[in-house]
C-alpha positions as CSV (number, residue, x, y, z in Angstrom):
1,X,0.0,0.0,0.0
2,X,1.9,3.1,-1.2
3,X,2.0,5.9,1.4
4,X,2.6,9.2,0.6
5,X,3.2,12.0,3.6
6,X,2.3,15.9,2.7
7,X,3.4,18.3,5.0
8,X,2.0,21.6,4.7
9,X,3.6,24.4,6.8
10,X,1.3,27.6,7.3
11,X,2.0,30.7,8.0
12,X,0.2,33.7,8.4
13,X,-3.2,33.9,7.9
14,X,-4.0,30.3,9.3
15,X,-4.6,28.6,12.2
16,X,-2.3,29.2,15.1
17,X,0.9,27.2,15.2
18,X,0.9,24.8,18.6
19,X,3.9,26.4,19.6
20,X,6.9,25.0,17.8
21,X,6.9,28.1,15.3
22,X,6.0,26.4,12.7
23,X,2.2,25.6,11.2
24,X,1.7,22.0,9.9
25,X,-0.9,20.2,8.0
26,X,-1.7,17.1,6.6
27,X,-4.6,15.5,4.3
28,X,-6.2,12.5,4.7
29,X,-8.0,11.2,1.6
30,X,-8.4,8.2,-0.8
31,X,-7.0,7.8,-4.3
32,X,-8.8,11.2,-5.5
33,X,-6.4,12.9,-2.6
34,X,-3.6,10.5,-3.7
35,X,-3.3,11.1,-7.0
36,X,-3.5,7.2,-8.0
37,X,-5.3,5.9,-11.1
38,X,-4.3,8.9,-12.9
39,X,-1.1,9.3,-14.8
40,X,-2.1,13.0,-16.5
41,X,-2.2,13.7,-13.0
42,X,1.4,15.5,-11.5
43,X,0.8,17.7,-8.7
44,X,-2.3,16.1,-6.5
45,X,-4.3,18.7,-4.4
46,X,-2.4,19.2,-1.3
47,X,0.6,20.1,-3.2
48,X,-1.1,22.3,-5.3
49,X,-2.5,23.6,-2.3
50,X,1.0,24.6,-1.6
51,X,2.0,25.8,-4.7
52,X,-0.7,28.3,-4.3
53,X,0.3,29.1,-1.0
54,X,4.4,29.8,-2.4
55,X,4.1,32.9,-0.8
56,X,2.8,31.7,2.8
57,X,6.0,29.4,2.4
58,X,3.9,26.5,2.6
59,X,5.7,22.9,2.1
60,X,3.6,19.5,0.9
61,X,2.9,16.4,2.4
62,X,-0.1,14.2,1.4
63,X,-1.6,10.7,4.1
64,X,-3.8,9.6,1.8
65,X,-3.8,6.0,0.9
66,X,-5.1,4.5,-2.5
67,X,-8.5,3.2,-2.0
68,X,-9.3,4.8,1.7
69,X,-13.0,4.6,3.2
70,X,-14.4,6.0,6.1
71,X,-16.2,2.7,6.7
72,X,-14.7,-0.9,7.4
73,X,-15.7,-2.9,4.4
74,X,-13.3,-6.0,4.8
75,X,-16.2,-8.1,5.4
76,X,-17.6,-7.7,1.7
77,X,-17.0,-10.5,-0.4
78,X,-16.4,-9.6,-3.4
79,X,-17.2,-12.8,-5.6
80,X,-13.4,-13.1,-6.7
81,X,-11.5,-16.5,-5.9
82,X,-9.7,-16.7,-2.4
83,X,-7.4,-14.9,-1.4
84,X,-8.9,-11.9,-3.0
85,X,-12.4,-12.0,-2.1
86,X,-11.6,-9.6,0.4
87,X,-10.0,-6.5,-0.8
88,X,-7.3,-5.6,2.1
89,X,-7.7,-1.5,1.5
90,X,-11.1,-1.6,2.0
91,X,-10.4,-1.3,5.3
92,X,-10.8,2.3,7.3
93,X,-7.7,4.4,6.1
94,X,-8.2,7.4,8.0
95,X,-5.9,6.9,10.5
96,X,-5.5,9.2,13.9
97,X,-2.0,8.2,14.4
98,X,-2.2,11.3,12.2
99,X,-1.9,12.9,15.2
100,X,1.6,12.3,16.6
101,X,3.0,13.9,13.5
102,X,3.1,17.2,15.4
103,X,0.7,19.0,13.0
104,X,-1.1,22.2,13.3
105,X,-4.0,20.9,10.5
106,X,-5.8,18.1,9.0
107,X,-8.2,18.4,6.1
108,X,-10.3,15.3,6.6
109,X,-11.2,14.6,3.0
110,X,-14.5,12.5,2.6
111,X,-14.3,10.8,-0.9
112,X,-17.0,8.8,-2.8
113,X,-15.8,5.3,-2.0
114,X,-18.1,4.9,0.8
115,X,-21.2,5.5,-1.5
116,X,-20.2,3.3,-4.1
117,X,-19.1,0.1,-1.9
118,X,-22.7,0.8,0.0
119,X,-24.3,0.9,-2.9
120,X,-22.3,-2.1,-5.0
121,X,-22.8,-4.1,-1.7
122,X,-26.0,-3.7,-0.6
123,X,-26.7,-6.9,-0.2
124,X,-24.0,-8.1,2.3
125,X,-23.6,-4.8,4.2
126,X,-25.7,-1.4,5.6
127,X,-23.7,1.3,5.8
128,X,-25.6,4.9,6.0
129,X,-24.2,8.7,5.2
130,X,-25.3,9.3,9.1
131,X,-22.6,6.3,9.8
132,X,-19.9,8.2,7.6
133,X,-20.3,11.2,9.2
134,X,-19.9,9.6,12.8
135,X,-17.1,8.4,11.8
136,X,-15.7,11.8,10.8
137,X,-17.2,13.4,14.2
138,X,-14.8,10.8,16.3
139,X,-11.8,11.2,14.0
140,X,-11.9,14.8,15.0
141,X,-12.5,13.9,18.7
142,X,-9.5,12.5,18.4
143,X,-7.4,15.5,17.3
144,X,-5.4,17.3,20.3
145,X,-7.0,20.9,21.2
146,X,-3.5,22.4,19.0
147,X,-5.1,20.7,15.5
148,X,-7.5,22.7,13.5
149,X,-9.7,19.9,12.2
150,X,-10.8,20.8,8.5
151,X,-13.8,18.4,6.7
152,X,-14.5,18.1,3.6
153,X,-17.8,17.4,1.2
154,X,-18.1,14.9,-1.1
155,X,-17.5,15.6,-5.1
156,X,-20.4,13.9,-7.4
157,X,-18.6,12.7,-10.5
158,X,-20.3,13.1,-13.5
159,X,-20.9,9.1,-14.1
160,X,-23.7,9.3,-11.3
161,X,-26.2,11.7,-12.3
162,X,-28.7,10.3,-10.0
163,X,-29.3,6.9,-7.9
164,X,-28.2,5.2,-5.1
165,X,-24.6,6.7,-4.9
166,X,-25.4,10.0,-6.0
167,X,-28.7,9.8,-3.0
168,X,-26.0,9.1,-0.6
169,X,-23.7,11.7,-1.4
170,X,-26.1,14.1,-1.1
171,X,-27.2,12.8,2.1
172,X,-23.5,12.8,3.1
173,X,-22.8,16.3,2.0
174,X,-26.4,17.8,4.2
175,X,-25.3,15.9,7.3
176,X,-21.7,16.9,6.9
177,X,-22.5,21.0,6.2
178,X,-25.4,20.8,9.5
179,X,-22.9,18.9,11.4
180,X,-19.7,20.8,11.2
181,X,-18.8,24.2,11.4
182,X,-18.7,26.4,8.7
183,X,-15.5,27.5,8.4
184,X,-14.0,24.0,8.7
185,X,-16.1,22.9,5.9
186,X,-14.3,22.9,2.5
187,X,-16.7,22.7,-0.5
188,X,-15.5,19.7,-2.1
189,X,-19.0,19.8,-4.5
190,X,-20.1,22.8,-6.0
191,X,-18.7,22.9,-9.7
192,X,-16.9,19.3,-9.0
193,X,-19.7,17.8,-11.4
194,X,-17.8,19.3,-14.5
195,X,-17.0,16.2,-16.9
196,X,-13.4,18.1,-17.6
197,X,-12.4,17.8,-14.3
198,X,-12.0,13.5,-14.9
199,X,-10.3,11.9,-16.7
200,X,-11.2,11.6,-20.1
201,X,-14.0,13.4,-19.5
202,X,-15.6,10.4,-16.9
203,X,-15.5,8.2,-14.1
204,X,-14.6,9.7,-10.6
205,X,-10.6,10.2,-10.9
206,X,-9.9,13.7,-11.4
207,X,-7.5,14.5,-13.8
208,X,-5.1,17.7,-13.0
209,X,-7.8,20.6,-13.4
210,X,-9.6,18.2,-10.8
211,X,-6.9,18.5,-8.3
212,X,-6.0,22.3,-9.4
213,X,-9.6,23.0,-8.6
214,X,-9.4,21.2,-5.0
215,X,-6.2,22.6,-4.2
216,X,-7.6,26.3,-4.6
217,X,-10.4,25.3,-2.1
218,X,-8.6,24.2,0.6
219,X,-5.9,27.0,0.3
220,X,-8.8,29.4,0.4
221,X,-10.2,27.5,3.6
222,X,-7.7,26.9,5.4
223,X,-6.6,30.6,4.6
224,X,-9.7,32.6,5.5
225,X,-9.9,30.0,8.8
C-alpha cells in the first residue's frame, strides 16, 4: 500500500501554530487525494495547495492512501477467488495516528468510495451517510486541542447523475455541512460535477484541473480560517 506524507507548513493567515513556530498540516483522503489511477495527473491537491500558498511558504505532504473509506468494508465478499475475495484496502484508512506527526492541521477529505461500496454491496452490508459522518465526528474527537480539524464534502462525479450513490452523497454532504462548522467545511461539490475535471471526461478520478480545482479550495479555507 503506497504511502505518501504531505506536509504543509502555514504561516500567516491560518490557524495558530501549537507552539513550535511552525504551522503544519496534513490530508487524509483516498486515491482522489492520492493522485493514484491517474497518470495525467502530476501535482495532487495538497501540493497544489501549496503551490498556491508559495508565498505563505507552505511545504507539501499528502496521508492519503489508494482506496481509503471511512467505513470498514473487509467483510464484503467480493465474488473473486480466495485470497482476493476480500480487498485488504477496503479497510478504514483514515488513521488518527495522524496525530503524533506534530501538526497544526488536518483536512479530513470525505471521498466517494463509501457510497459506491454501499451501494455495489448492498446486499452483504448497511452502511448509512449518518454512519460516515460519525465516523468523521470521532476522528476529529480525536485530534489534540493544538489541531484545526478541517472536513470536507463529497464531489459527485459526472458518471452518477442520479441513484443510489449519487442519494447518498447528497445525504453525506447535508449531514456533513449541519454537522460541522462552517469555516471547517471545504466545498469539495459545488462545480466538481464538471465532466473536464475526470479523466477523459468520466469516471470519478480527477484529472489535473480536478486536483488544481481542489487545491484552490482548501488553500482558500484553510486561509480565510
Amino acid at each position: 500500500m503506497q504511502w505518501i506524507v504531505l506536509l504543509l507548513v502555514l504561516l500567516a493567515g491560518c490557524p495558530n501554530d501549537n507552539g513550535d513556530g511552525l504551522r503544519r498540516g496534513a490530508a487524509e483522503g483516498a486515491s482522489n487525494t492520492l493522485g493514484a489511477f491517474s497518470p495525467w495527473v502530476t501535482t495532487p491537491w495538497p501540493q497544489k495547495t501549496a503551490q498556491d500558498a508559495n508565498s505563505l511558504n507552505w511545504v507539501a505532504v499528502n496521508d492519503a492512501v489508494s482506496g481509503q473509506t471511512t467505513e470498514d468494508f473487509r467483510s464484503v465478499n467480493t465474488g473473486y477467488p480466495p485470497p482476493n475475495d476480500v480487498i485488504p484496502w477496503m479497510g478504514t484508512h483514515w488513521h488518527s495516528d495522524v496525530f503524533g506527526q506534530n501538526l497544526d492541521v488536518v483536512v479530513l477529505t470525505n471521498e466517494t468510495n463509501d457510497a459506491q461500496f454501499a451501494s455495489d454491496y448492498a446486499s452483504q452490508i448497511t452502511v448509512t451517510p449518518q454512519m460516515v459522518v460519525n465516523r468523521m465526528i470521532a476522528f476529529c474527537a480525536d485530534a489534540p486541542t493544538t489541531v484545526t480539524c478541517f472536513v470536507t464534502t463529497v464531489n459527485i462525479p459526472p458518471q452518477w447523475p442520479s441513484g443510489d450513490i449519487y442519494n447518498f452523497i447528497v445525504a453525506e454532504n447535508s449531514l456533513i455541512t449541519a454537522t460541522f462548522p462552517a469555516k471547517k467545511v471545504i466545498d469539495f461539490t459545488t462545480g466538481f460535477s464538471d465532466p473536464s475535471l475526470y479523466i477523459n471526461n468520466a469516471g470519478s478520478h480527477f484529472d489535473q484541473d480536478g486536483h488544481d480545482l481542489r487545491g484552490q479550495r482548501a488553500y482558500n479555507a484553510i486561509l480565510n480560517y
